[in-house]
Short mmCIF file of the C-alpha atoms (twelve columns), coordinates in Angstrom:
data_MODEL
# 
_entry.id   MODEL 
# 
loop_
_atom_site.group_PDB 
_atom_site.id 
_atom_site.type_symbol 
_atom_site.label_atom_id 
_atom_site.label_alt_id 
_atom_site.label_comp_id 
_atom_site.label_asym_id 
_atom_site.label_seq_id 
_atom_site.Cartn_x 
_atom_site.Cartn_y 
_atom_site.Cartn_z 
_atom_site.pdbx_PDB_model_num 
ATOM 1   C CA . UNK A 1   0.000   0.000  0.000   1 
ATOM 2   C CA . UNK A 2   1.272   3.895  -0.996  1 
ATOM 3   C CA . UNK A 3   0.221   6.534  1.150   1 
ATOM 4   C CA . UNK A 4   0.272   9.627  0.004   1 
ATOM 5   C CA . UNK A 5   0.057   12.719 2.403   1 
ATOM 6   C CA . UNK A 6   -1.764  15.976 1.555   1 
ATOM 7   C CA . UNK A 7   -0.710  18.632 3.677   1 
ATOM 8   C CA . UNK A 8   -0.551  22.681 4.855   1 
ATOM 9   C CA . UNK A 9   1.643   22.969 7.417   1 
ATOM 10  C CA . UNK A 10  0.115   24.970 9.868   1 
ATOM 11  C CA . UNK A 11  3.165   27.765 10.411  1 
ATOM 12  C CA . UNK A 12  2.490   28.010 14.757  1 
ATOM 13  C CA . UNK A 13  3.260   24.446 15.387  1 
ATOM 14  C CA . UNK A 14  6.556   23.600 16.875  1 
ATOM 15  C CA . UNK A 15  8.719   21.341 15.014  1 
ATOM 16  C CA . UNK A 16  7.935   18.286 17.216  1 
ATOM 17  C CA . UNK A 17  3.852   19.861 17.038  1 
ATOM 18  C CA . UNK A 18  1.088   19.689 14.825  1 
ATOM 19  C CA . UNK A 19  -1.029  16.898 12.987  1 
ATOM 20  C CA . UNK A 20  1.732   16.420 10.137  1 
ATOM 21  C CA . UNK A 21  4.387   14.618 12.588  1 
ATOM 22  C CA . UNK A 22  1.938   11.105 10.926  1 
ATOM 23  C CA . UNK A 23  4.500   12.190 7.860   1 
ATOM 24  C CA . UNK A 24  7.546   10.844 10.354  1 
ATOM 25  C CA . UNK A 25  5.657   7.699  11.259  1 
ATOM 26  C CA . UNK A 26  3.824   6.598  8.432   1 
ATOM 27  C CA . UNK A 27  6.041   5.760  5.083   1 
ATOM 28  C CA . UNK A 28  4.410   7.879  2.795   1 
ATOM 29  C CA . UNK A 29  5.191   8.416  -1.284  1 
ATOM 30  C CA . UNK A 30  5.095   11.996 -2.694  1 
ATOM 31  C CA . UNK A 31  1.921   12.901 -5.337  1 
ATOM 32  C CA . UNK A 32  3.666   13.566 -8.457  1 
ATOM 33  C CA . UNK A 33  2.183   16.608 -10.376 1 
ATOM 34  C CA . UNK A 34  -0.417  15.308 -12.893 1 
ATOM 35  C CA . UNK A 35  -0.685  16.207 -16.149 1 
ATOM 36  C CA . UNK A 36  -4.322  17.643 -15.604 1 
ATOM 37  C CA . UNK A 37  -2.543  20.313 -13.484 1 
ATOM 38  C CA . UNK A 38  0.266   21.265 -15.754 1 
ATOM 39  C CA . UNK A 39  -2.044  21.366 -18.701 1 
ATOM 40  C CA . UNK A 40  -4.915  23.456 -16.645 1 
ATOM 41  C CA . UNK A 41  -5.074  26.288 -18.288 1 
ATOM 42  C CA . UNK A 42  -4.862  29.300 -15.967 1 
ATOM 43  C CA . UNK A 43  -8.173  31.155 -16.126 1 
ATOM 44  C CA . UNK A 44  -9.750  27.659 -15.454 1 
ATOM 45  C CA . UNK A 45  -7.683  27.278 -12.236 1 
ATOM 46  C CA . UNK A 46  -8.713  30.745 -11.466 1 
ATOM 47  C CA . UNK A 47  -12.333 30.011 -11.595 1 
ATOM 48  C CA . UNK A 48  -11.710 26.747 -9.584  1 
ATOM 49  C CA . UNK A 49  -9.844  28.245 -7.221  1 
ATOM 50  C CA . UNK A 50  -12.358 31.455 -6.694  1 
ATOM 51  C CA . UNK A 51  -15.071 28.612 -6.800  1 
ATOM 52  C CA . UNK A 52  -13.426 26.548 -3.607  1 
ATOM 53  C CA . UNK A 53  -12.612 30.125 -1.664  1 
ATOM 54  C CA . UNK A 54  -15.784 31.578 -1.809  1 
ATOM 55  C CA . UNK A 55  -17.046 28.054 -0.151  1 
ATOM 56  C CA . UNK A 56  -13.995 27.024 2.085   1 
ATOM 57  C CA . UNK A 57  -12.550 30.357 4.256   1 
ATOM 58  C CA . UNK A 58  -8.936  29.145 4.494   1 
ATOM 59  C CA . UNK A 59  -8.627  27.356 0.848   1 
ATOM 60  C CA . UNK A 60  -5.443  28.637 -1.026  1 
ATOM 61  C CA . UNK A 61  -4.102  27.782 -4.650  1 
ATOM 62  C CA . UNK A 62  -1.886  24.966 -3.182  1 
ATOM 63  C CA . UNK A 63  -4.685  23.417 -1.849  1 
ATOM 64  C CA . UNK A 64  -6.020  23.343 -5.511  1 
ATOM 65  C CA . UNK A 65  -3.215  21.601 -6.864  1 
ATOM 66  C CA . UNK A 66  -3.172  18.825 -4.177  1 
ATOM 67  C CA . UNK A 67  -6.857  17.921 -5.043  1 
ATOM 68  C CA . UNK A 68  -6.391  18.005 -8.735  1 
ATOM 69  C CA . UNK A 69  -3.357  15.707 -8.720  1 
ATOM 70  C CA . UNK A 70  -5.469  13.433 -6.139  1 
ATOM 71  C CA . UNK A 71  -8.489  13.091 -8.709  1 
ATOM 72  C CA . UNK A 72  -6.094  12.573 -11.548 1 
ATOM 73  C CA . UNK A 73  -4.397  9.324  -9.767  1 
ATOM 74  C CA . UNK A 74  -5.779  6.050  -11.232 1 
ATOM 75  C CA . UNK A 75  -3.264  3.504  -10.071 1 
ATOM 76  C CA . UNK A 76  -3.215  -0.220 -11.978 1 
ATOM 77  C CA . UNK A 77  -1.051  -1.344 -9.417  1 
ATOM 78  C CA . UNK A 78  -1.324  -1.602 -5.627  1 
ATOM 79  C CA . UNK A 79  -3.207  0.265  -3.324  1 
ATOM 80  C CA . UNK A 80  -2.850  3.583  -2.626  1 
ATOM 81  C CA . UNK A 81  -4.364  6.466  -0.527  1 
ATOM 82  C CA . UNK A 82  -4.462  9.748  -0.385  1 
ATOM 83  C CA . UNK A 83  -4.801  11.157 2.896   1 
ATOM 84  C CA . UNK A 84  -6.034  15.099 3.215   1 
ATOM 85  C CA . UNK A 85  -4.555  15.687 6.603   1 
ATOM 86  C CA . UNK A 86  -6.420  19.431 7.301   1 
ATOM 87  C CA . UNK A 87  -9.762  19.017 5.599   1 
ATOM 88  C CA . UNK A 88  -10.988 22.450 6.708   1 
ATOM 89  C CA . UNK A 89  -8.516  24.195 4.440   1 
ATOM 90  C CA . UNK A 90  -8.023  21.641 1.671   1 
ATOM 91  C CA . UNK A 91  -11.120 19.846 0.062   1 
ATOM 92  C CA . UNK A 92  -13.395 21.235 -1.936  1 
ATOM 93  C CA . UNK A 93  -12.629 19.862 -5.728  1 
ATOM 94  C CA . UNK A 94  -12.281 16.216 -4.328  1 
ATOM 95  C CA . UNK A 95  -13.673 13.651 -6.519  1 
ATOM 96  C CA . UNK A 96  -14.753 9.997  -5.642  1 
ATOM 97  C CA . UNK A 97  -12.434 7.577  -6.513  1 
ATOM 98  C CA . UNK A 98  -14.355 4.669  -9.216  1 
ATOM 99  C CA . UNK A 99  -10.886 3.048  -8.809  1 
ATOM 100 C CA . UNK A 100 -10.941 0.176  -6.494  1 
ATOM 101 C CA . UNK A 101 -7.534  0.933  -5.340  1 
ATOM 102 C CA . UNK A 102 -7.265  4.321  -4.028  1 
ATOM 103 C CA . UNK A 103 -9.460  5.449  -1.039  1 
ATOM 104 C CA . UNK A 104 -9.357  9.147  -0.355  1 
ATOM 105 C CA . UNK A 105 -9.012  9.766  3.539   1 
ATOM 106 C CA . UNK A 106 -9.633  13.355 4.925   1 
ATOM 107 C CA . UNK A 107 -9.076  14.717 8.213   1 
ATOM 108 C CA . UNK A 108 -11.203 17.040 10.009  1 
ATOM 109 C CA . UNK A 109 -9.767  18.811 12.799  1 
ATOM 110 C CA . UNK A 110 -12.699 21.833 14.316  1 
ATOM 111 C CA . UNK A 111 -15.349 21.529 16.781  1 
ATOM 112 C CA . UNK A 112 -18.979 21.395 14.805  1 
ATOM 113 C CA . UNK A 113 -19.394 25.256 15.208  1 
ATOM 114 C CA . UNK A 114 -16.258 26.294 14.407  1 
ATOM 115 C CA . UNK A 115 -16.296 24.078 11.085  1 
ATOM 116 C CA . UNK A 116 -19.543 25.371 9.892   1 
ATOM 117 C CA . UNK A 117 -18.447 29.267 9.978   1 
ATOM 118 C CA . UNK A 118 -15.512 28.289 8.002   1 
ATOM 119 C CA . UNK A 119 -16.778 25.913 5.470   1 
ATOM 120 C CA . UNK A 120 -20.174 26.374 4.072   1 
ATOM 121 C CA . UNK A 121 -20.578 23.456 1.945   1 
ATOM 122 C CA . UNK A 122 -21.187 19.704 3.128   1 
ATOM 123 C CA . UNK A 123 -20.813 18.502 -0.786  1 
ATOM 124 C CA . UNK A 124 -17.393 17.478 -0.850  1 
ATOM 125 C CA . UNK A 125 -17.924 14.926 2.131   1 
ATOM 126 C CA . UNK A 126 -19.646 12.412 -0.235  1 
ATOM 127 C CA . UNK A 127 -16.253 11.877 -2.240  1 
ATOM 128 C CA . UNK A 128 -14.781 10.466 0.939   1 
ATOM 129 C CA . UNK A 129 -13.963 7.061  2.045   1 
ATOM 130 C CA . UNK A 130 -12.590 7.520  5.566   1 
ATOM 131 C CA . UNK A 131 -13.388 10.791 7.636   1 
ATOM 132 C CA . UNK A 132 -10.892 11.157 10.351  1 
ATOM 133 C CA . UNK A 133 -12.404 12.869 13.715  1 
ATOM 134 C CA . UNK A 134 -9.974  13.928 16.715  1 
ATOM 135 C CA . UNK A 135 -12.689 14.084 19.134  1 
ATOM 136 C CA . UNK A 136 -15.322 12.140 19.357  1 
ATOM 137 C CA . UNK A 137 -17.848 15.144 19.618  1 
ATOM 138 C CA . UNK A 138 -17.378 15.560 16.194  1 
ATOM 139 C CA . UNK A 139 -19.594 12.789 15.154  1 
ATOM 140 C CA . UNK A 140 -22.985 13.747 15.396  1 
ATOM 141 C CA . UNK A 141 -22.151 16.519 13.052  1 
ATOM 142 C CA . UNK A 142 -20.742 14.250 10.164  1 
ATOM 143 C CA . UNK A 143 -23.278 11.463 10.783  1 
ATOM 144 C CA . UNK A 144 -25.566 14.145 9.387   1 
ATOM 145 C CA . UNK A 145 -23.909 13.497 5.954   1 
ATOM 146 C CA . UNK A 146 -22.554 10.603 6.024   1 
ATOM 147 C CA . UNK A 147 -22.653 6.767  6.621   1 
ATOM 148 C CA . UNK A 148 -21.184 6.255  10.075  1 
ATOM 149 C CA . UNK A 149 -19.319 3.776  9.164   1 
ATOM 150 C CA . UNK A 150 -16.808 6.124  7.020   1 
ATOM 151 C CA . UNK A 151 -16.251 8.313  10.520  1 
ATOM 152 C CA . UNK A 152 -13.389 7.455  11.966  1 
ATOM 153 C CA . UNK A 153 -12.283 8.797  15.747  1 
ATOM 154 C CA . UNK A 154 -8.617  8.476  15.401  1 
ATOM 155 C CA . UNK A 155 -6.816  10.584 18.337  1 
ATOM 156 C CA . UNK A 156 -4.422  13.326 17.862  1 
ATOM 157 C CA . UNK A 157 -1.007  12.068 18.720  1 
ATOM 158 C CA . UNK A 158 1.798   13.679 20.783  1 
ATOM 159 C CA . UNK A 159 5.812   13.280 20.479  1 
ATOM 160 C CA . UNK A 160 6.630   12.083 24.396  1 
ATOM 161 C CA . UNK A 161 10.351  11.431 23.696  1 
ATOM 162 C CA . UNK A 162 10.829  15.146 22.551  1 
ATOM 163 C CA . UNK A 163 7.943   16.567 25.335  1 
ATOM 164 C CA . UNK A 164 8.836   14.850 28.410  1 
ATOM 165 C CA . UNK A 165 9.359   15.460 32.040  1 
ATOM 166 C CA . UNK A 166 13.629  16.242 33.389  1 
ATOM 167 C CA . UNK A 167 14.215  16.515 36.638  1 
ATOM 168 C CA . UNK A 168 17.157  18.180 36.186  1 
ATOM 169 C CA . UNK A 169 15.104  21.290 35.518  1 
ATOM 170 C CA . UNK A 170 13.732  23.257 38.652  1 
ATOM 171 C CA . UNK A 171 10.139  23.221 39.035  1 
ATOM 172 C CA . UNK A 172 8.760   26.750 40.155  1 
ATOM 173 C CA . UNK A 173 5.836   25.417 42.540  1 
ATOM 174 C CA . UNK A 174 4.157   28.904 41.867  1 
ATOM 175 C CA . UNK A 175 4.587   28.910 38.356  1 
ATOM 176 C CA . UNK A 176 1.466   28.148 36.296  1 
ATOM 177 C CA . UNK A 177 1.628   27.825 32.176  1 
ATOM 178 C CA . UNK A 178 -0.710  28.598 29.979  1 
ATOM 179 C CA . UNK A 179 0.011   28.065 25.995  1 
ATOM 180 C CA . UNK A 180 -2.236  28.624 22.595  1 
ATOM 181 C CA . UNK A 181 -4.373  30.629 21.032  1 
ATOM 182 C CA . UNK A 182 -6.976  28.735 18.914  1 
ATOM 183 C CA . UNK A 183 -10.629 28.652 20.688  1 
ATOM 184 C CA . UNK A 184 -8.679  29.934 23.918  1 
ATOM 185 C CA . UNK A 185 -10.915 31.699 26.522  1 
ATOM 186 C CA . UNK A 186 -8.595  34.699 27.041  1 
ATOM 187 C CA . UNK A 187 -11.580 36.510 28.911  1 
ATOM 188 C CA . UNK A 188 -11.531 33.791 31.549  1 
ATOM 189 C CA . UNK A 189 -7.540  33.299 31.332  1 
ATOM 190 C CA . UNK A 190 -7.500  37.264 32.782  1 
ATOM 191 C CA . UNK A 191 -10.518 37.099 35.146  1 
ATOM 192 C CA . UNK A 192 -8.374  34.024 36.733  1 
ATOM 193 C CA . UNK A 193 -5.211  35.930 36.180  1 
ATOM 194 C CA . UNK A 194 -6.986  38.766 38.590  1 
ATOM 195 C CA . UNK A 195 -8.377  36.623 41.300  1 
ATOM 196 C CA . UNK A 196 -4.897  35.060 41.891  1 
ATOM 197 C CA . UNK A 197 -3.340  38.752 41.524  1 
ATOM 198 C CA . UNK A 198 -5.620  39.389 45.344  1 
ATOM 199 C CA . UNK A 199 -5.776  36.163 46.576  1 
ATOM 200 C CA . UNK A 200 -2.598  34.412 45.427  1 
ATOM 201 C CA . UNK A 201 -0.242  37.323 44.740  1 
ATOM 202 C CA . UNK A 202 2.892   34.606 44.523  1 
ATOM 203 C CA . UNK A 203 1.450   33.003 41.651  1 
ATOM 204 C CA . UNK A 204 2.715   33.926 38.595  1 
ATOM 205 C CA . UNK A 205 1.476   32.891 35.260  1 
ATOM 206 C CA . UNK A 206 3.686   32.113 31.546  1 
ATOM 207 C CA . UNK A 207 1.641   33.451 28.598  1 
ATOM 208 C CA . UNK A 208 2.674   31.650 25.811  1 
ATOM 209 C CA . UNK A 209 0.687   32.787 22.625  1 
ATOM 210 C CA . UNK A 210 0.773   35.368 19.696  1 
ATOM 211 C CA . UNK A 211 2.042   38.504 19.291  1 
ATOM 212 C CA . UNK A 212 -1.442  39.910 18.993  1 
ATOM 213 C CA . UNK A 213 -2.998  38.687 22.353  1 
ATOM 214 C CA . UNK A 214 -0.607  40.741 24.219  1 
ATOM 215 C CA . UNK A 215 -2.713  43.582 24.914  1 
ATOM 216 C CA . UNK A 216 -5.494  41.696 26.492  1 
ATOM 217 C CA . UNK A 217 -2.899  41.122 29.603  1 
ATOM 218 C CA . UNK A 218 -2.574  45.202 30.325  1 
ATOM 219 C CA . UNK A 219 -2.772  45.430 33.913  1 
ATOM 220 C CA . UNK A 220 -2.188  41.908 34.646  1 
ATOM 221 C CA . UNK A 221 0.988   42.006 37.224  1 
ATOM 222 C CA . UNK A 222 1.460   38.332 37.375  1 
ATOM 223 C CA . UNK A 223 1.676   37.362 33.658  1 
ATOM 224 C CA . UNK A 224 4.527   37.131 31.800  1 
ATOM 225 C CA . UNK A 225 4.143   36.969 28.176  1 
ATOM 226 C CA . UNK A 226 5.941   35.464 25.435  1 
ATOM 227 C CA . UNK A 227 5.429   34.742 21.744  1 
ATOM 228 C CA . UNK A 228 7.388   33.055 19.004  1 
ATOM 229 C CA . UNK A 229 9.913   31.440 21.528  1 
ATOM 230 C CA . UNK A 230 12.080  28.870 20.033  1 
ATOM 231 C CA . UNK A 231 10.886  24.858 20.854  1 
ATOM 232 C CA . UNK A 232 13.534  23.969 23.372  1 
ATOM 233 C CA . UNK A 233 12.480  27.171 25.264  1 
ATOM 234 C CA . UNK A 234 8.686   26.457 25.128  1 
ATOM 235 C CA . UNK A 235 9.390   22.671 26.004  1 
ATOM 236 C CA . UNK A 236 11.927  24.122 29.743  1 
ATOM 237 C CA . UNK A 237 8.753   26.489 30.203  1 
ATOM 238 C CA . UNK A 238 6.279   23.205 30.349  1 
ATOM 239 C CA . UNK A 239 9.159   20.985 32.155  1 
ATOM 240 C CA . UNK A 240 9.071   24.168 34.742  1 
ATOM 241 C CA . UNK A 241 5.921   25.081 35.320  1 
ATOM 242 C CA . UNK A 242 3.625   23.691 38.180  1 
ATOM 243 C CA . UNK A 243 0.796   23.013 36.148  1 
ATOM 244 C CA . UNK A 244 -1.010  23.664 32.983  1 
ATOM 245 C CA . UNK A 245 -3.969  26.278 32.872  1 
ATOM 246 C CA . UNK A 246 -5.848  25.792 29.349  1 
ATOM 247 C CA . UNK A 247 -9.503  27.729 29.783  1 
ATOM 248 C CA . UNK A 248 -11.162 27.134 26.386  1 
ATOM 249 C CA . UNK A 249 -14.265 28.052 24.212  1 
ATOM 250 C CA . UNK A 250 -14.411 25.267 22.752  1 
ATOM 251 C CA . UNK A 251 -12.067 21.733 20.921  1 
ATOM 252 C CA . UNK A 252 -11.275 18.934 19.750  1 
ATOM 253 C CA . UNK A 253 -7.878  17.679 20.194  1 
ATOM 254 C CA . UNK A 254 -5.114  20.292 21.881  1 
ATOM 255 C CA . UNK A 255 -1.524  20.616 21.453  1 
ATOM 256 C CA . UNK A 256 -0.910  22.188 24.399  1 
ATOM 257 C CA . UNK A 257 -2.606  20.192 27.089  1 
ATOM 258 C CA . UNK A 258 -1.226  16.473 25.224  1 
ATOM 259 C CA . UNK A 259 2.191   18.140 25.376  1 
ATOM 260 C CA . UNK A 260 1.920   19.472 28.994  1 
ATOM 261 C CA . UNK A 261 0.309   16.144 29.977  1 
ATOM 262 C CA . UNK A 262 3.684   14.140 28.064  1 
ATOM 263 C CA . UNK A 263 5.901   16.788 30.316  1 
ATOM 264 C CA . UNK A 264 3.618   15.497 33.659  1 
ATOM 265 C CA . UNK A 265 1.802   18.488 34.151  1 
ATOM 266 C CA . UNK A 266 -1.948  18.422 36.075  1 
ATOM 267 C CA . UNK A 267 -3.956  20.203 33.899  1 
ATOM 268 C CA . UNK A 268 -6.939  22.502 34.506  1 
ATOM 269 C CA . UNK A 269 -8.768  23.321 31.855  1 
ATOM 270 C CA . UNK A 270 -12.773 23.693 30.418  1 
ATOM 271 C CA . UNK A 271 -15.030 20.490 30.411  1 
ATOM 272 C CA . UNK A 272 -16.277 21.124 26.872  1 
ATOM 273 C CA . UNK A 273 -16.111 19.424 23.254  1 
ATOM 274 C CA . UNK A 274 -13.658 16.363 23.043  1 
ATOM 275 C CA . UNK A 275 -11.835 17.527 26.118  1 
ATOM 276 C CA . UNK A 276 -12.426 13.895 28.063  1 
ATOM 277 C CA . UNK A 277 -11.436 11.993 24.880  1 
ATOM 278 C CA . UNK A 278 -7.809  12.888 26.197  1 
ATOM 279 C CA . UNK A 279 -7.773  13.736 30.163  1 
ATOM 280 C CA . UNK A 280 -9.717  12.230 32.913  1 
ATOM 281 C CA . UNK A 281 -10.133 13.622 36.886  1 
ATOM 282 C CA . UNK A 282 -7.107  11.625 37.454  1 
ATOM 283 C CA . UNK A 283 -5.075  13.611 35.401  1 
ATOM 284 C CA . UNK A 284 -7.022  17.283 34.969  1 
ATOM 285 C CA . UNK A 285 -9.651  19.556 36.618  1 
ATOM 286 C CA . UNK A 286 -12.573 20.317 34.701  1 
ATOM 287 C CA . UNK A 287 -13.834 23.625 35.376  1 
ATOM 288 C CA . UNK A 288 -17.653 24.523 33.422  1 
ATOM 289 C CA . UNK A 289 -17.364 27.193 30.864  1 
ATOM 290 C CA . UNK A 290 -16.574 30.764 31.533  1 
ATOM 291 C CA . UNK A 291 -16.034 29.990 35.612  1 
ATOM 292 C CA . UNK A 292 -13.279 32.173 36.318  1 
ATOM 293 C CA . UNK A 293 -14.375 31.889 40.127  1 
ATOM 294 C CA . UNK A 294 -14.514 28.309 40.149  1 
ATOM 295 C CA . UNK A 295 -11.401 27.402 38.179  1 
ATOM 296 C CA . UNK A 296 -8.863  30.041 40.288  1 
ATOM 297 C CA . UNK A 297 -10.464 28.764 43.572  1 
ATOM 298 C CA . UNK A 298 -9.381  24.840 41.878  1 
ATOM 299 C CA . UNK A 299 -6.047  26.091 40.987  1 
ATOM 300 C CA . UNK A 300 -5.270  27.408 44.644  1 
ATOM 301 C CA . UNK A 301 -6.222  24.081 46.076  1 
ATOM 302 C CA . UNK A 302 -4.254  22.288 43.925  1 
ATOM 303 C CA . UNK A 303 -1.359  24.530 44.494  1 
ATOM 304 C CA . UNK A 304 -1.684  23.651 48.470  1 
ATOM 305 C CA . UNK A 305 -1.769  19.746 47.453  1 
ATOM 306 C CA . UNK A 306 1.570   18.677 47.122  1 
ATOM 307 C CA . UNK A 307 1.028   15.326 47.450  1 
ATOM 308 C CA . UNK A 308 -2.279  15.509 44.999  1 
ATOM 309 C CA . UNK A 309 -0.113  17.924 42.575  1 
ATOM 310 C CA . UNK A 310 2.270   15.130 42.309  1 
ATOM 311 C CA . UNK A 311 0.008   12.352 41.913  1 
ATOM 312 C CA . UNK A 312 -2.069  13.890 38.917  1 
ATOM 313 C CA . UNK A 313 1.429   14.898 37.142  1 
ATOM 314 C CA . UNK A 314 2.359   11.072 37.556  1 
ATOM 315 C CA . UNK A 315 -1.320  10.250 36.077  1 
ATOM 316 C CA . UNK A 316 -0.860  13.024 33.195  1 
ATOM 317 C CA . UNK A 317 2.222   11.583 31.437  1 
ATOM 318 C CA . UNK A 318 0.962   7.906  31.744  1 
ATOM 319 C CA . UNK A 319 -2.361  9.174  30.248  1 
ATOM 320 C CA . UNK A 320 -0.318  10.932 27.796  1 
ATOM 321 C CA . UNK A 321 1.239   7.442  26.675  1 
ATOM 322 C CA . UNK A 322 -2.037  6.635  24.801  1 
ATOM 323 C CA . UNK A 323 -1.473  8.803  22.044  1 
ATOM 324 C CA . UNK A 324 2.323   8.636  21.233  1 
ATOM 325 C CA . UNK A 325 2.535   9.213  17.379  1 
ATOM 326 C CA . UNK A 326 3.804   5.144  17.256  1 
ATOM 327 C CA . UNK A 327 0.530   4.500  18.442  1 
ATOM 328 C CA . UNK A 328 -2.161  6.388  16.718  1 
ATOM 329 C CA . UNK A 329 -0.169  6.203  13.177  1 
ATOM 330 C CA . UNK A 330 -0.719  2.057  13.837  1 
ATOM 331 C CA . UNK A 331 -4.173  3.133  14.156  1 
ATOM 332 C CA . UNK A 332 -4.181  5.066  11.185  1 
ATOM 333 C CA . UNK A 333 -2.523  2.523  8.837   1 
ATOM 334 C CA . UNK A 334 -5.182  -0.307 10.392  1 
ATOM 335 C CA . UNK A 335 -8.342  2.312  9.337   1 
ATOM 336 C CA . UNK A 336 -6.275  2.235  5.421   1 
ATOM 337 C CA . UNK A 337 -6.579  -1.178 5.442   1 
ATOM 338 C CA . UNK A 338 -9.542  -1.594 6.249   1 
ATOM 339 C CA . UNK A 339 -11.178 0.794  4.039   1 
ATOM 340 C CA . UNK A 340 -9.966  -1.314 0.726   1 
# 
């Protein structure tokens, strides 16, 4: 079987981050440029192009290439597939495959809501064989479409021999982390960020996020703020930090909580979407949405429980062992096999 990866790298992730590290896992052959692109004239990739945009908010001219060199594969010998791995920015064009040996696999990545505003067309789902979920609340919204049997709930994986825990590193046991920016709650992040400033004044709080955010933190004493920081920097920041404090709108998979989990961090963070497809009480405190009263007054507890600190950072990076990218890529390559 040929695998053959579609992908935008998303430009935030770390090097060891980010849904593309399958590409280090699973062998995977290059899609050679088809003929049907190189001979497309350009006014007609114009029109496609403008034609996927005005459906798909983060579709680019790349993206068109990928899917026309997808449709044009017709393989006579073995099996291949072609696997879309960000199917909010890159299907649109997608075509069915009539050939018995390619499947086309596509990988969907936002909360129900949160896909909807961006992509305002359910078409292109019929021209799929495999639709690969990272949360399980993102079901009910494809089985709207689709056969449930094509939905897959593969989870997101995590590198834990680059995000790990070193005890050589000094833990600051008032040092709290937060990292991200996608479907973040900064509104809560800052109501928290006051509560501590009266009631926990030697609490201090890493901000790591972008450039942009930085003004919502005006006036707040006990954040420090960084963006764009090299990997081995962000990676001492979760191996010193106390804890992880992730208050979200909404999600599906995170980044930041697997990797903080890998580096045996407790984690406090918003019961909502696909959250408890990767932590469970042992390992995380699940606040309701928008409680900025009810998550600082769990965060202060947990900072004066040592012993029940400790204990949910041991819990965190075995949890986090579930979804090493070894794992979930045998997952994967199972769910191709399967599908032929």
């Amino acid at each position: 079987m040929k695998v053959h990866f579609l992908n935008v790298r998303t430009m935030h992730h770390s090097t060891h981050s980010g849904y593309d590290r399958f590409m280090d896992f699973i062998p995977h052959t290059p899609l050679l440029s088809s003929q049907q692109w190189e001979t497309m004239p350009e006014d007609e990739r114009k029109r496609a192009y403008e034609e996927a945009k005005a459906q798909i908010s983060w579709y680019n001219p790349p993206d068109l290439e990928m899917e026309t060199n997808a449709n044009a594969l017709n393989p006579w010998f073995h099996k291949h597939v072609c696997h879309f791995l960000y199917g909010e920015n890159s299907v649109f064009h997608i075509k069915k495959s009539q050939n018995p040996k390619k499947k086309i696999f596509v990988s969907f990545h936002q909360p129900p809501q949160a896909h909807q505003q961006f992509i305002r067309t359910r078409e292109p789902l019929k021209a799929i064989d495999g639709i690969v979920v990272v949360s399980t609340n993102q079901i009910p919204f494809f089985e709207q479409y689709v056969d449930r049997s094509k939905i897959l709930f593969i989870p997101h994986g995590v590198d834990t021999d680059f995000f790990r825990p070193d005890d050589s590193v000094p833990k600051d046991p008032n040092r709290i982390l937060f990292v991200g920016n996608w479907l973040r709650d900064f509104d809560t992040l800052v109501a928290v960020s006051k509560i501590l400033t009266d009631k926990a004044p030697q609490v201090k709080i890493d901000v790591v996020t972008l450039e942009r955010n930085k003004p919502l933190f005006n006036g707040c004493d006990n954040v420090r703020f960084f963006s764009g920081i090299p990997e081995e920097d962000l990676l001492r920041k979760y191996q010193q930090a106390t804890l992880l404090l992730v208050p979200m709108k909404d999600c599906t998979a995170n980044n930041s909580v697997l990797e903080g989990m890998a580096c045996g961090l407790p984690v406090i963070t918003t019961d909502i979407g696909g959250i408890r497809d990767y932590v469970n009480e042992e390992c995380a405190i699940l606040c309701q949405p928008g409680d900025a009263d009810g998550m600082a007054d769990r965060l202060m507890q947990l900072l004066g429980d040592h012993a029940c600190k400790k204990e949910m950072g041991k819990a965190a990076n075995r949890k986090s062992e579930e979804f090493t990218w070894h794992r979930v890529s045998r997952i994967m390559l199972s769910a191709y096999n399967v599908s032929f």
